[in-house]
N, C-alpha and C positions, 0 to 999 in steps of 0.2 A: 517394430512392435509385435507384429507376429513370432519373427522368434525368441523375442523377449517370454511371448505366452507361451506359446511352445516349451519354455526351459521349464518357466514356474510348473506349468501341467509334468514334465518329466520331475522336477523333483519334488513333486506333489506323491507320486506315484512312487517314487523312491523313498519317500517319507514311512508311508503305509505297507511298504513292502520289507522294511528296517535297514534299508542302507543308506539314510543318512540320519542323522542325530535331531536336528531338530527340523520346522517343518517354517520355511521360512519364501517370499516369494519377491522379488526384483523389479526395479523400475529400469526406464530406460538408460538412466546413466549408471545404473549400475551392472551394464551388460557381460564387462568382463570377468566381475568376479561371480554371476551367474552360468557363463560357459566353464569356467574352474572348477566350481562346486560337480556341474555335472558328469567335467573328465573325470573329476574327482572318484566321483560315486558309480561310475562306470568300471574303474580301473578295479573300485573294491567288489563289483559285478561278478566281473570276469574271476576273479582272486578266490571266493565261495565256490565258484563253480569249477575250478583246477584249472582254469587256461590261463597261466603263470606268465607267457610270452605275452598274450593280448592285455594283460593288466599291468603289465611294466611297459609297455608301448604307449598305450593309454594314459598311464599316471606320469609319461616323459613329457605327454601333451600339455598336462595337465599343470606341470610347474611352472615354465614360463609365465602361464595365464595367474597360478597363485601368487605369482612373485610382484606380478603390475598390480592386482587386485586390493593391495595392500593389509590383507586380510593375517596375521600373522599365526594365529591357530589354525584357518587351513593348509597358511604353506607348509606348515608344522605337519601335519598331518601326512600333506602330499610328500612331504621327502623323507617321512619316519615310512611310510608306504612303499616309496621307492627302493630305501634301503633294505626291508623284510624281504621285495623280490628279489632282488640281488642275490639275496641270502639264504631263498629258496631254490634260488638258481646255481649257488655254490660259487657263487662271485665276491666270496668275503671281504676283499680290499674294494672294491667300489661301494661297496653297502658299507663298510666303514665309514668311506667318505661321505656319506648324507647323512649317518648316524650323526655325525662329530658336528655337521651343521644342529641336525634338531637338537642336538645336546646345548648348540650356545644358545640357542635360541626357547628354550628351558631353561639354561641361567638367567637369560636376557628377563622374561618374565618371571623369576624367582617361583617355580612350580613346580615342588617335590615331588609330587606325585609322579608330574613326566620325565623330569630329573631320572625315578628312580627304575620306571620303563626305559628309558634310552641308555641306561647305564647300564642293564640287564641284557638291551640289546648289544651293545658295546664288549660287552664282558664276553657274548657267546660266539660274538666277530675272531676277537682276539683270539679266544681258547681255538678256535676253527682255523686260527692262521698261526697255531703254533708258538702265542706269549701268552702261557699258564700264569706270568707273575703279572702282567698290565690287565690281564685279562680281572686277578681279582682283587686287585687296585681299582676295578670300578663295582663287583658285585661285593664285594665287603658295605662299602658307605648306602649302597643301596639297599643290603638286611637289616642295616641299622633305621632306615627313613622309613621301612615298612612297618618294623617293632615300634616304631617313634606313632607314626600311623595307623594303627592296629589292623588293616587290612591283612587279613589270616590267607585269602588266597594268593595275593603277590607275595606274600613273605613265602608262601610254600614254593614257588615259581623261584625268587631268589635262593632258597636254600637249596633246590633242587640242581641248578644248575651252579651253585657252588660246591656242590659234591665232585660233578662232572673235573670241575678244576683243580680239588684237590686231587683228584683221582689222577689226574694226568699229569702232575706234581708230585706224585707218590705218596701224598700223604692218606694213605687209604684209611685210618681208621677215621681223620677228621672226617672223609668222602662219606663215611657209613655215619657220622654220630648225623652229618648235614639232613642226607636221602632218606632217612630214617625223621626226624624232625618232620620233614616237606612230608612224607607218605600219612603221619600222627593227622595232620594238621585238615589237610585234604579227607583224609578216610573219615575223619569226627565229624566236618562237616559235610559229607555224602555228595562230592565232587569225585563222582568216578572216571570219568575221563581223565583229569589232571591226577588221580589216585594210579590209575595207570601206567600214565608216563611217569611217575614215581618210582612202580614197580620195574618196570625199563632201566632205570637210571640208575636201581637197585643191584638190579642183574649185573649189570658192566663192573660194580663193585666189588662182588658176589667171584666173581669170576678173576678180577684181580686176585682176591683174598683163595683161590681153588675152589671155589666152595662151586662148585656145576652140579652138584643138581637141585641146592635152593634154589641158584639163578636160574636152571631151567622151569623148576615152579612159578615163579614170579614173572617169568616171561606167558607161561602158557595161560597163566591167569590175567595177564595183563591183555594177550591180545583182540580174546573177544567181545571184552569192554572196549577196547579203543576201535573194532569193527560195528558195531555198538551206535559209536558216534563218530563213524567215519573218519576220523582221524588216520588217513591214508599213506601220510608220510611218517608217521610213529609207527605204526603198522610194520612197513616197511625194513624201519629200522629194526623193531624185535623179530623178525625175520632173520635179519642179517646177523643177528645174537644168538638166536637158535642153529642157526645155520653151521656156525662159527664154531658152539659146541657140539653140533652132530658129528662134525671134520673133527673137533678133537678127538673126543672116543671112537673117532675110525666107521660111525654109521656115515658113511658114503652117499650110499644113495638117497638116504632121507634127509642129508646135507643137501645133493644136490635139489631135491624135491623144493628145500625149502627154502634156498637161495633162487630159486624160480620164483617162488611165490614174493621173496623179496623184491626182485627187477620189475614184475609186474605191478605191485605197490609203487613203488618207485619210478617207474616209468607211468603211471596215472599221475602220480603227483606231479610229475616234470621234476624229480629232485635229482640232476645229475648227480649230484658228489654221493647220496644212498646208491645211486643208481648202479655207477661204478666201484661202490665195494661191492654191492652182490655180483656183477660180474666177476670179479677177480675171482670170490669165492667160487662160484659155480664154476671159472674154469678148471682150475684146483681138483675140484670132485670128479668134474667129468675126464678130466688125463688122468687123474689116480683109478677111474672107473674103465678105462681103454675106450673111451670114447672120442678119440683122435680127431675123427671129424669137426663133431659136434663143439668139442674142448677147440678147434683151429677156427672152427665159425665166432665160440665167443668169443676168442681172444683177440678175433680181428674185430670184433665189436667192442672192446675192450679200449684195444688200442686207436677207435676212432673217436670214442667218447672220451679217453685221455687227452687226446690230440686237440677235440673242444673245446672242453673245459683249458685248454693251452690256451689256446686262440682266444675264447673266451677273455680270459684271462692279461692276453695282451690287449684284446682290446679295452676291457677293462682299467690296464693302468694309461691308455692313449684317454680314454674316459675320463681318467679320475686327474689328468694332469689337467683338461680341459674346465673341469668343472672346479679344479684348486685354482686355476687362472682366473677362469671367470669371476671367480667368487673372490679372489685377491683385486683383479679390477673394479670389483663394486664398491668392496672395501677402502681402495686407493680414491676412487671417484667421490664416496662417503665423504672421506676425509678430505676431501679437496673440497668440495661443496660445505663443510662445516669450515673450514677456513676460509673459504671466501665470503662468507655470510659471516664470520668475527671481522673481518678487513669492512666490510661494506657496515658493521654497526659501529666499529669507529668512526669509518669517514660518514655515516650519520652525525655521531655524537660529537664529533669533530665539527662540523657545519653546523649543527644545535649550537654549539658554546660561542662559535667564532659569527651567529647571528646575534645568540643574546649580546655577544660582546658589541657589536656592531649597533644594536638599537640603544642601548646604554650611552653608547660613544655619540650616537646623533642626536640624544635625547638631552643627555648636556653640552653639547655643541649649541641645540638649540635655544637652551635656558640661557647659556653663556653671547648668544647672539641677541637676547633679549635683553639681561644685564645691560649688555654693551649698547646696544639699542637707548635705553630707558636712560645711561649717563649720558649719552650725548644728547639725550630732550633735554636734561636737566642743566648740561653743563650750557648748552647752548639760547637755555632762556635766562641761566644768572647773567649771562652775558651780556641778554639783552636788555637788565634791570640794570647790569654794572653802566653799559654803555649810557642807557636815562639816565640814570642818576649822575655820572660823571658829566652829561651836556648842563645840568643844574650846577656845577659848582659855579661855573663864571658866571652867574647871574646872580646870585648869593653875596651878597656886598659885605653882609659878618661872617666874620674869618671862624670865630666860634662853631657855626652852625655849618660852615662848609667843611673844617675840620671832623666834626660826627657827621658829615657827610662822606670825607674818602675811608673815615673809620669802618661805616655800615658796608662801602663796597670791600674794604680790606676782608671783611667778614665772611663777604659773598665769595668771595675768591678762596677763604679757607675750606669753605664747605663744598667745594669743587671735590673733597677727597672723603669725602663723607660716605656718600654711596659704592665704595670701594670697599667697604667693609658690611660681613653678613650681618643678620637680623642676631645671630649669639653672640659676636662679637661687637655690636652695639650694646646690648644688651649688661654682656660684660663690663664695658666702658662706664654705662651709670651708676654699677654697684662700685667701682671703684670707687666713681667719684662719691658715694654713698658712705665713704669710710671702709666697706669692706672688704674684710682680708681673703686672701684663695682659698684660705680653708674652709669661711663661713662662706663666702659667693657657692662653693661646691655644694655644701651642706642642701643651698636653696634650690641649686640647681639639677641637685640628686647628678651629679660627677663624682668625677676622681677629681685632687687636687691637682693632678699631674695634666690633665687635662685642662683644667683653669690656667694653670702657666702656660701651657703651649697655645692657645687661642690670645692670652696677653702678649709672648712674646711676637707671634705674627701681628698684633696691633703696634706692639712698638716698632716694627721692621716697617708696616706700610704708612706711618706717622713718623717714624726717622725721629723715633724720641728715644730716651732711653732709662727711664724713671715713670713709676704714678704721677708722684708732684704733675710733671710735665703733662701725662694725659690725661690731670683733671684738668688743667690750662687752658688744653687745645678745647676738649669739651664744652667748656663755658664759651669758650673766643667761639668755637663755629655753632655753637646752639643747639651742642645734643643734651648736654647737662644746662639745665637753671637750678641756680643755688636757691635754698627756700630760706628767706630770714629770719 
């Protein structure tokens, strides 16, 4: 219970400090998805304040505990989080693989909105690992769900990084009608930091098309808006644009200058893959400027952050097979446990039927043991009326009177088969004797006709007659029918 309190007062505090969304607080059985919450919000701690290693350590902790917790918008969360470090880390294929999870799990919950974030993340994975055409097979459906949506800032986000794709596809003027949209869009509503990275994203187009010295404009306007608002790894990057055209036109030194300024960005951010194109360049400058030394130092720094980002990288796909495993075992366990929960409501529903069938089956068992019961009281006391009455014949001196004497027992002995027949087919038996025909017996008895025949013909089977005549006869002989005169 103490660190139950404990957690609530930590994200009480995180509440009020704006790293987490809403302001919510835990009992004791709900321990786990209280320690979640706070890897949670820990990992996105570290993430604001650029320490990119403790926040992908943090948010590894973190999944597990979101995965038991059953909370399904923060595992969401946790593994769209995980994937962005990846991604700031220049780890594209393993930040794939968490992406592609939040993505199903954005279908699973039908939520365009996240649909059309994870699609955008997806799209900037792919263009970063070199499939310009899957890349915008996912940011296409995504500028349509923002225009569908009217959200003007993620549509500038989506069109902006659809420029990057066509750009890299060749098709430079779609790239310019895109960056040029995303900049309208952003500039009209006085979102100047994303106007920025606009003007950035501008630049690279600018520079396809020759055009170096609007794109150096739009770079040097964009920078110290995005210093501005700290945006350290955009920074970074338009450094490494600046950079890029100083070495064109042969400024050297102020190349070199400003691919410094880029690895420093970039080594604040922790963004190895910026990191290592401003070293390339700055080597570049510094051998073209006879700085031997300096040019052997970066390039041995070059090639160890190559080597990294290698290693990186392998450990990343030994990563991403473990985590396709895992997640194929849960998947395979899912589905094992959904079959054997169909198997276990049959053999429920199977036991249901073959109960009902069974209480049915005892319950006329029963009634049939009662029948049979109730004939033999009955057969066994005509019995003992036939037996009196037959000790009276030899005492009976008129032959007359003892004659309607073995008559009355002859009677007794028909009506032995009497109670062998139900209460409808008694029933049936008077209206024959009644004069009436199947059609009109049906009529009274709201049947079928068809039904009046098959209850008669079972009377004449267990009366071994085979005509009406016959079983008004029997009728009057055993005393179900009296004729009225």
């Amino acid at each position: 219970m103490h660190r139950i309190r404990l957690g609530n007062e930590l994200l009480s505090f995180g509440y009020d400090e704006g790293l987490v969304s809403e302001k919510k607080s835990y009992g004791r059985n709900q321990s786990i998805e209280s320690e979640a919450r706070i890897y949670d919000m820990m990992s996105y701690y570290f993430y604001i304040n650029d320490k990119l290693d403790d926040a992908l350590s943090t948010a590894l902790i973190a999944l597990p505990l979101c995965e038991k917790s059953g909370d399904e918008q923060l595992l969401g969360n946790c593994i769209n989080n995980i994937g962005v470090f990846y991604q700031r880390k220049g780890l594209f294929g393993q930040a794939i693989t968490y992406m592609e999870r939040v993505y199903n799990l954005d279908l699973k919950a039908k939520d365009k909105s996240g649909m059309s974030s994870t699609m955008n993340n997806l799209a900037t994975l792919y263009l970063a690992t070199g499939q310009p055409e899957t890349a915008l097979s996912y940011v296409l459906p995504a500028i349509n769900m923002e225009r569908e949506l009217g959200d003007r800032e993620r549509l500038a986000i989506r069109l902006g990084l659809a420029s990057d794709i066509w750009l890299e596809m060749g098709q430079i003027e779609k790239a310019l009608s895109c960056v040029d949209e995303a900049y309208k869009l952003d500039h009209e509503d006085k979102r100047e930091g994303n106007a920025a990275i606009r003007l950035s994203q501008k630049a690279s187009v600018l520079i396809a098309l020759g055009e170096d010295i609007e794109a150096e404009k739009c770079l040097i306007e964009a920078i110290p808006i995005l210093e501005k608002k700290n945006n350290i790894t955009s920074i970074a990057i338009c450094y490494n644009q600046l950079g890029q055209l100083y070495y064109k036109e042969g400024l050297y030194k102020l190349a070199e200058r400003t691919y410094r300024q880029a690895y420093e960005h970039a080594s604040k951010a922790g963004s190895d893959y910026v990191k290592k194109k401003s070293l390339r360049g700055l080597w570049l400058c510094q051998k073209y400027l006879g700085k031997l030394e300096d040019a052997l130092h970066t390039l041995e720094e070059y090639t160890q952050l190559t080597e990294k980002i290698a290693d990186d990288r392998a450990d990343s796909a030994v990563e991403d097979f473990r985590v396709r495993y895992e997640t194929k075992e849960k998947e395979d366990k899912l589905i094992r446990e959904q079959e054997m929960s169909k198997v276990k409501l049959v053999v429920v529903i199977c036991l249901s039927v073959f109960s009902l069938l069974l209480c049915v089956l005892l319950a006329l068992s029963y009634r049939m043991l009662r029948i049979r019961r109730r004939q033999a009281k009955i057969l066994t006391k005509n019995q003992e009326v036939k037996n009196k009455l037959l000790s009276l014949v030899p005492a009976i001196s008129d032959n007359t009177k003892s004659e309607i004497l073995k008559e009355i027992v002859d009677n007794i002995e028909t009506m032995d088969d009497v109670p062998k027949m139900t209460s409808r087919e008694l029933e049936i038996v008077k209206l024959c004797c009644e004069g009436l025909t199947s059609k009109e017996i049906a009529r009274k008895l709201n049947v079928s006709v068809r039904t009046i025949d098959t209850h008669k013909s079972n009377i004449f089977k267990k009366l071994s007659i085979s005509s009406t005549l016959e079983l008004i006869k029997y009728a009057v002989k055993a005393g179900i029918y009296t004729p009225q005169n």
